[in-house]
C-alpha positions in Angstrom: 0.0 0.0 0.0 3.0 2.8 0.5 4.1 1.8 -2.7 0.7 3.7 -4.0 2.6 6.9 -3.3 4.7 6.8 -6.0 3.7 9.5 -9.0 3.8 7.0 -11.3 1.0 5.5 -13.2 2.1 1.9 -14.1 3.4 1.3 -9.9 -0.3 2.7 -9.1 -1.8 0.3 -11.5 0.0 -2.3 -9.9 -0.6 -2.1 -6.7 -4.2 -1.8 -7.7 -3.8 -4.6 -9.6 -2.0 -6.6 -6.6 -5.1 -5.6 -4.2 -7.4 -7.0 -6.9 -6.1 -10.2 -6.9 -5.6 -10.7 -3.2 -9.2 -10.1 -1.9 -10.4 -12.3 -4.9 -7.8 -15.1 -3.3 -8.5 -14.5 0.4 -12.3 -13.9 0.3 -13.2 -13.8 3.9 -10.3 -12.7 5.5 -10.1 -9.4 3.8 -12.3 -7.9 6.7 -9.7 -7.3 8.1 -7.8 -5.1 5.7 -10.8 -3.0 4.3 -10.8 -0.5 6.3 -6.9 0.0 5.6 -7.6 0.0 2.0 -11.0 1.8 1.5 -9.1 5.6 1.5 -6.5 4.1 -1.2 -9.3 2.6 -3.7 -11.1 5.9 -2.5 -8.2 7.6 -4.3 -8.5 5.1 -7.1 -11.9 5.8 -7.8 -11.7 9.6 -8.1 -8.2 9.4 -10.7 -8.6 10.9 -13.6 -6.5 7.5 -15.4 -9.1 4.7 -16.8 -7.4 2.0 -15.8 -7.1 3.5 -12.4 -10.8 3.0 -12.1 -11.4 0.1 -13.8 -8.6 -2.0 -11.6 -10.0 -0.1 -8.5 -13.7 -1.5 -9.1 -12.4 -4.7 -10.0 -11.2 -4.5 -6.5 -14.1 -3.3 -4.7 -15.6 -6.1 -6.8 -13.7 -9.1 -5.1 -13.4 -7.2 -1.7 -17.4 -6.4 -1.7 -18.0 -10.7 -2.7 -15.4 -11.9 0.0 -16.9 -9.5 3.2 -20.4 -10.2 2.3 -22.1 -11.1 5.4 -19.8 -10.0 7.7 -20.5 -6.5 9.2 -18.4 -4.2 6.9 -21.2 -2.5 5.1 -20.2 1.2 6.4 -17.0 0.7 4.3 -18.6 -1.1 1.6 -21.4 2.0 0.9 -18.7 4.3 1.7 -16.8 2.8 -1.3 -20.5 2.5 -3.8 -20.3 6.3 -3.6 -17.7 6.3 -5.3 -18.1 3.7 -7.6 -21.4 4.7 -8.6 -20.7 8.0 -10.8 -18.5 6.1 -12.7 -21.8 4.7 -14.8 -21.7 6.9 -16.9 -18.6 6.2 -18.2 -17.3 4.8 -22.1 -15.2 3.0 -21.8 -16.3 -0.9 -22.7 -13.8 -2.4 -20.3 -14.5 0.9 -17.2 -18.4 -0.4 -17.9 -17.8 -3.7 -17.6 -15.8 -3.4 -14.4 -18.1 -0.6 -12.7 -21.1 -2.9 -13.3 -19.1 -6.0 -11.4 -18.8 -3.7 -8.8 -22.2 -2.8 -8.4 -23.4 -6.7 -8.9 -20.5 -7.6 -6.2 -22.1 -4.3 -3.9 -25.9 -6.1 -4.6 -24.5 -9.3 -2.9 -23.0 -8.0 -0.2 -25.3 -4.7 0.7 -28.5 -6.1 -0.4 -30.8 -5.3 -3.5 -32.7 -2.5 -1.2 -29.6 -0.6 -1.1 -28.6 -0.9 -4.6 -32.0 -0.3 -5.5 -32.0 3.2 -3.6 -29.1 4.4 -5.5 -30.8 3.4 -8.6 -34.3 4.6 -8.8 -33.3 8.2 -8.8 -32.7 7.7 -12.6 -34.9 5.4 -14.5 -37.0 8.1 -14.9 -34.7 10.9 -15.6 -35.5 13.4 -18.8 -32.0 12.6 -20.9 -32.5 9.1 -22.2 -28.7 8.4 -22.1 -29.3 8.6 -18.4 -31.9 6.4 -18.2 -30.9 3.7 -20.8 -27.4 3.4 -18.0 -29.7 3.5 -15.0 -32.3 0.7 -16.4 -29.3 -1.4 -17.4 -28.5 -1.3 -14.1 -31.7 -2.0 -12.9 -32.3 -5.2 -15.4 -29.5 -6.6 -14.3 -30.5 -6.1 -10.2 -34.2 -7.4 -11.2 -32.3 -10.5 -12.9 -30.3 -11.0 -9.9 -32.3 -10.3 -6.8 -36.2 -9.9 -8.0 -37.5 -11.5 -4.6 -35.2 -9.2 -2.4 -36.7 -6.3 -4.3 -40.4 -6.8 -3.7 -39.8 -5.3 0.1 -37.9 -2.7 -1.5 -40.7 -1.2 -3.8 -43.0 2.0 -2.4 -46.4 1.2 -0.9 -49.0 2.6 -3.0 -52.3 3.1 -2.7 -55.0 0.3 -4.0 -57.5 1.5 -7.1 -60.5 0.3 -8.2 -59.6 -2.7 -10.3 -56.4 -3.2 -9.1 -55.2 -4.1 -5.6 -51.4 -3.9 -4.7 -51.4 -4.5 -1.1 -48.8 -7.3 -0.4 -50.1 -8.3 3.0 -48.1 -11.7 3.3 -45.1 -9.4 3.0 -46.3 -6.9 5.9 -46.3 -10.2 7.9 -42.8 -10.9 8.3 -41.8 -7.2 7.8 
């Protein structure tokens, strides 16, 4: 991790690249080292270099699938904040990375939480918006429909239709 300091791209990338691979290898032991890396993939996140951000959400990736379950959400939504305005990147490969990231962050957070972050913008005016944020959602509704049923906004029943979901309101 000191070797992050270094001004130079291609030692950045690789310790990036190095923190990638080791939380995809130790899975569950890498509670204990995500609070010591959360301000460096912090860093990552915000760089102005691609592959800065694509290594770093590969990381958050492997780090978010190995600490699910285990009480290290603060970090974890600490780190989506930063993930998530990369979305709206080009990139094929920043895209493809990003949305990992946000698949690893549904499995570990829950599909509430991911859900929250994305409803502000499937119904946003610019339709570039929207086609990223309903990507987003299709692949959440593919991975977790049942967790998002508790998720969705109570609304009021009409005269042919009835939306209550009263075996839900049992258990919640």
């Amino acid at each position: 991790m000191n070797e992050y300091r270094v001004p130079e791209l291609n030692v950045q990338n690789g310790v990036l690249k190095s923190l990638s691979f080791l939380f995809e290898y130790i899975g569950e032991m890498g509670k204990d080292y995500i609070y010591a890396v959360t301000p460096l993939l912090e860093d990552a996140l915000m760089d102005r270099d691609l592959v800065h951000r694509q290594t770093a959400a590969s990381a958050v990736k492997h780090m978010a699938l190995g600490v699910a379950g285990l009480g290290c959400e603060d970090a974890l939504i600490h780190l989506m904040n930063y993930v998530w305005p990369n979305i709206f990147e080009t990139s094929p490969h920043v895209i493809n990375a990003v949305m990992e990231a946000i698949e690893g962050m549904r499995v570990a957070l829950g599909a509430a939480i991911v859900l929250n972050y994305c409803l502000q913008g499937l119904f946003h005016p610019a339709r570039k918006v929207r086609e990223v944020y309903w990507k987003i959602y299709n692949s959440l509704y593919i991975g977790a429909q049942d967790a998002l049923v508790a998720a969705y906004p109570v609304l009021e029943d009409e005269e042919n239709n009835v939306f209550c979901r009263p075996e839900l309101h049992m258990f919640v």
